[in-house]
N, C-alpha and C positions, 0 to 999 in steps of 0.2 A: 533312854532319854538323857540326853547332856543336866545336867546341872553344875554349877556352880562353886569354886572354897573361894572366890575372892569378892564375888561381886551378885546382885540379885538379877538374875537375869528375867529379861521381859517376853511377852507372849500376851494372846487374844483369845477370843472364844471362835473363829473361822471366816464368818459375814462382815462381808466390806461393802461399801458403794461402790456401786455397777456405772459404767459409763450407759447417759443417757441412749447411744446407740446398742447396746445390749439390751437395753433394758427392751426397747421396743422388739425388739428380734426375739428374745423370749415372752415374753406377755402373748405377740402374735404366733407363735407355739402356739403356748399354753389354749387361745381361745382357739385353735384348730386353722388356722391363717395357714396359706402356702410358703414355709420360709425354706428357700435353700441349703441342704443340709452343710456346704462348703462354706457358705456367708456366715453360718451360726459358726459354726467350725475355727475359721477366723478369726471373728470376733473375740470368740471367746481366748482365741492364743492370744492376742494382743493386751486383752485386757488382764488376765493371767501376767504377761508379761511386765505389767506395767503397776502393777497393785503388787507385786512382788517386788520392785525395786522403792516403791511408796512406803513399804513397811521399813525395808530394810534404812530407806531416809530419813526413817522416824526414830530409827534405834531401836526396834523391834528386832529381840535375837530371833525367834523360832515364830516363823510365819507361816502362813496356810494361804492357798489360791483365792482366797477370799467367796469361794463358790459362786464362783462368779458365772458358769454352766448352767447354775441351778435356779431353778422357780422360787422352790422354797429349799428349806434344810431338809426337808422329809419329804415333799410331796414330789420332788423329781424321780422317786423310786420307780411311778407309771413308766417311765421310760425307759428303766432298765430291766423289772419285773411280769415277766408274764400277765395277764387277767386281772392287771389293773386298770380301771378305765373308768371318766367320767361317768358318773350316775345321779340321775339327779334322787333317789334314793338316799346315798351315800351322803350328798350336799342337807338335805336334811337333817340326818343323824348329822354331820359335822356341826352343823350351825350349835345343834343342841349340846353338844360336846365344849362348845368354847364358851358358855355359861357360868361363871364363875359365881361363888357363892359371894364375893365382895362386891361383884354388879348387882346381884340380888337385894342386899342389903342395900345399895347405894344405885338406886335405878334412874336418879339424876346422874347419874354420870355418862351414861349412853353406850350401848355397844357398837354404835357406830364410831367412837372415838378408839375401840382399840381392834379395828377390824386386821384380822392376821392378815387377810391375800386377797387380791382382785380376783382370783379364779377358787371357785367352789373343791371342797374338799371330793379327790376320788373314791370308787369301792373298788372292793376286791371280790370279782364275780365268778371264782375259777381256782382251779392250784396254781398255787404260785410258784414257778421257776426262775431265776435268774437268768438275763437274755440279753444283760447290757454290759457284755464285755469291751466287746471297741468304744461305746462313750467311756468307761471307764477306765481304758488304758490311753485315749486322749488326754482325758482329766489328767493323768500320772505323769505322761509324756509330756505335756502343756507347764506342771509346775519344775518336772527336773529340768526342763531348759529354764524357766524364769529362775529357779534357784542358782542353776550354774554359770546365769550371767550376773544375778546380786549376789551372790556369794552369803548369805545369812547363815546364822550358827545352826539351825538346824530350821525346820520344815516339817507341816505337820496337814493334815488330812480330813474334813468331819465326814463322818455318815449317821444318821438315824439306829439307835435301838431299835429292836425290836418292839419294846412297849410304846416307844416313842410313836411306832405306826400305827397301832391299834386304834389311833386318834385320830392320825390325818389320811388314814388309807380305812374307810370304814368297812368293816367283814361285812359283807352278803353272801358269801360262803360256805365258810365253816360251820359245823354245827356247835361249837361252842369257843369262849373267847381264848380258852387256856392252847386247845388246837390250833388257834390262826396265831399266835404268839409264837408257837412252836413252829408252824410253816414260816411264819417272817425271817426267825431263828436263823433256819435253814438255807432260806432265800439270800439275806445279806452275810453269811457267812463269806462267801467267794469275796464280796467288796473288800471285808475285813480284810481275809488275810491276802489282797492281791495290793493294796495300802501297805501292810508292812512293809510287805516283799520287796516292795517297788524302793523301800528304804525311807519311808516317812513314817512318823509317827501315827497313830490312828485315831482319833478322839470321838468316844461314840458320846452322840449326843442323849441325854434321858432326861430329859425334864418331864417324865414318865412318876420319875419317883418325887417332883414335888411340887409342877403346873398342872397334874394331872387330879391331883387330891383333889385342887380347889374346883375345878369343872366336870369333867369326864365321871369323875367318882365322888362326884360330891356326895352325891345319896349313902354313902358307905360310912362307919363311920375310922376313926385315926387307926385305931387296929385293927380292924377287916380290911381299912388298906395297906397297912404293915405287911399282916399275916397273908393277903389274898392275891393282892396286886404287886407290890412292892418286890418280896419275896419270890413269888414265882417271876416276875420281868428279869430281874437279876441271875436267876437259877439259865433263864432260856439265852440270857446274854452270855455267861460264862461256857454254856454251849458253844456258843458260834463261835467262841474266839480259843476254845478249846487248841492248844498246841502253839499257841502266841505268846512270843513272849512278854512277860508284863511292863518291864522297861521300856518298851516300846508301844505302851496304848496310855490315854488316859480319858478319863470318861467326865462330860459336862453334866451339872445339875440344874435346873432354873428353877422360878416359880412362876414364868412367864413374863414375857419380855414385852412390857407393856406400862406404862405411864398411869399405875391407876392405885386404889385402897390399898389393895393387898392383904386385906385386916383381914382372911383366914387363910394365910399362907400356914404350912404347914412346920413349923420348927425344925431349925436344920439338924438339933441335936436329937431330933423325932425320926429322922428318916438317914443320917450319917452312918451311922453302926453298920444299917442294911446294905447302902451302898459301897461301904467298905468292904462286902463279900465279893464283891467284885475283883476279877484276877488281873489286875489295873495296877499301875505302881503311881498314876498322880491323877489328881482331883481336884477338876474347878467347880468352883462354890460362890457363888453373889455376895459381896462382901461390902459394897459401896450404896447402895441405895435405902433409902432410909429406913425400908422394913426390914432389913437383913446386915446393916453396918455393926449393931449392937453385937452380933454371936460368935464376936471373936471372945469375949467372955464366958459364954456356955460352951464355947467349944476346949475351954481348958478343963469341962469336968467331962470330958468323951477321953476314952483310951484311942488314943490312935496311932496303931501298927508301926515299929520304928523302917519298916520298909515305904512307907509310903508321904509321898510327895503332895503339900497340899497347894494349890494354883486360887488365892483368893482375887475376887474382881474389886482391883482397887479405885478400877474407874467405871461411872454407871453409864450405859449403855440407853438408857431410855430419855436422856435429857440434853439440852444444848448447852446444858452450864459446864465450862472445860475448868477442873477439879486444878487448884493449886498443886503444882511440884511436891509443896511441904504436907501438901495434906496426903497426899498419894506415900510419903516415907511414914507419916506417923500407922497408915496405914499397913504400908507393907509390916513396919517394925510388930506389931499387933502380933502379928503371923510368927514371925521370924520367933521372937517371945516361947510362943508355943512347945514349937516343933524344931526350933533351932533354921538359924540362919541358910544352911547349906539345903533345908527342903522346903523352902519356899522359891518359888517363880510369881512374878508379878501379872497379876490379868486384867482380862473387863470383864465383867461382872455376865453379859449374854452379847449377842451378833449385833453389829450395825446394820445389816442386811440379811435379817432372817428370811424375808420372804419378797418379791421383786412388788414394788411401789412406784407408783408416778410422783409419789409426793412422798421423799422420804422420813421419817420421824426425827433422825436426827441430822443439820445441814452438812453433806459430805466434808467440804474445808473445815468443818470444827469435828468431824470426827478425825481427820489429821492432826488437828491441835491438839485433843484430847488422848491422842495416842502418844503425840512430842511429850506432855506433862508427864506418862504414863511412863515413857524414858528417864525422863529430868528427873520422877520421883526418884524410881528406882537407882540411882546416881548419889542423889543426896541417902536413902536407906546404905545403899553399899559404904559409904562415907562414914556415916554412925555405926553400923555392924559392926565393920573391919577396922576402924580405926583410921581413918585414911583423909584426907581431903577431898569433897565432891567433883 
């Protein structure tokens, strides 16, 4: 992974705004619609094509296709994995999965205000194989031409954890949760390492280890999900990536990428340590929204590995307010403080397009502004760092 001795270089969590003609072309997928598989195909290089030179307009060094293919971050895996397939089964247990204990608490707020997807979560009715080579060497092929026509400093890739499925792909399956953790393992392995290969970075996404606490396992409580969940997602992800080198992955944390309490999120310096077993050399962490901007404080009393690279989101991702230049430097500087200048990278906090919307949360033209400020900070931080004029 490139880093930086002059200057802080910038980057995202993957999810961009889809052109409204995608978006229709997937949605009518996803509900089982006749869509041509050339039209989707298209679409999707054009848009690839076009969100790749938007980042790079933005001053974004190291960009992602903005999964522009995909339904969601996780739930396009039906398409590449065997015996994954709508079940309304599955749509049950999901709904119950995305229950947060701070909705609980706060049941004026509505779960209709942070609905994930217009389409029901799938199950897993079968062994699961890997079956989605060609979508995935389009995916590959689709970003090294948009990369080789913007020219960006480097390029970068998401796929779903393992744990991370266990949520939005529900087991009807296995006989037990640790087994179908271990099949997903296995399953998204080939994704992993056919993303390095191809020469991008990999970023597996896990908000396993700290959106998951507050819903899926609420019933557990901080250390049964350490010790039970946490631990073994981690043990089954350093499986898959088994033989990868670590310069070239880095892994996402969330708490959930949603506009709401948050009041029992789980403490980043609670769940950091675990995912620093991770054979990962850089790590994005939520760093700008208001229940998570405070832990660049707590995170000065965590030991953290001098190999390893920390990516804080210095712009949040759930709101239309586009974050002042100077507030995005005070924040990068936060980081840099830490761990030292050279291992920080500038991020956003979680996706603008985690999962395909008619109505999207935050308005596309301000999630461009708010990636230009995300530039402009990081300009003004390299300024103060180095010594330098912005």
């Amino acid at each position: 992974m490139k880093t930086s001795t002059d200057r802080i270089l910038t980057t995202h969590t993957g999810s961009l705004p889809r052109p409204k003609s995608l978006i229709d072309i997937i949605l009518g997928r996803e509900k089982g619609d006749t869509i041509d598989p050339g039209t989707f195909e298209a679409a999707t290089a054009r848009a690839i094509e076009d969100v790749v030179g938007q980042q790079v307009a933005c001053g974004i060094d190291i960009v992602s296709d903005g999964e522009m293919s995909k339904p969601s971050y996780a739930t396009y895996v039906r398409h590449r994995i065997d015996n994954i397939v709508p079940d309304e089964r599955a749509a049950e247990k999901g709904r119950d999965y995305m229950i947060g204990r701070d909705l609980i608490a706060h049941p004026d707020f509505g779960q209709n205000r942070r609905s994930f997807s217009a389409v029901a979560f799938p199950g897993c009715v079968g062994p699961l194989k890997y079956k989605g080579e060609a979508a995935l060497k389009r995916d590959l092929a689709d970003l090294k031409a948009a990369v080789a026509k913007s020219k960006p400093a480097e390029a970068f890739m998401t796929a779903p954890s393992p744990g991370i499925l266990t949520r939005f792909v529900v087991n009807l399956h296995y006989p037990t949760e640790d087994a179908y953790v271990d099949a997903l393992a296995e399953a998204m392995k080939v994704e992993y390492r056919a993303i390095v290969e191809a020469g991008f970075i990999l970023q597996v996404d896990c908000p396993d280890l700290g959106s998951c606490r507050n819903n899926m396992y609420r019933r557990l409580t901080d250390d049964e999900f350490r010790s039970q969940i946490a631990e073994r997602n981690i043990a089954a992800l350093n499986g898959a990536i088994a033989g990868l080198p670590a310069d070239r992955m880095r892994l996402h944390i969330c708490w959930g990428n949603y506009e709401g309490p948050h009041t029992h999120d789980l403490p980043l310096t609670r769940i950091i340590d675990i995912a620093f077993k991770a054979n990962m050399q850089a790590f994005s962490i939520e760093a700008a929204n208001p229940r998570h901007d405070h832990e660049w404080e707590d995170l000065k009393t965590v030991k953290i590995p001098d190999e390893k690279i920390l990516i804080p989101g210095v712009i949040d991702s759930t709101t239309n307010f586009v974050e002042h230049p100077k507030l995005v430097a005070q924040r990068i500087g936060r980081y840099a403080d830490i761990v030292g200048r050279e291992r920080v990278i500038a991020g956003v906090d979680c996706g603008f397009g985690t999962a395909v919307r008619t109505e999207p949360i935050v308005a596309d033209s301000i999630v461009w502004s708010k990636l230009k400020a995300l530039s402009e900070g990081a300009a003004i931080a390299s300024g103060r760092l180095w010594g330098k004029a912005a």
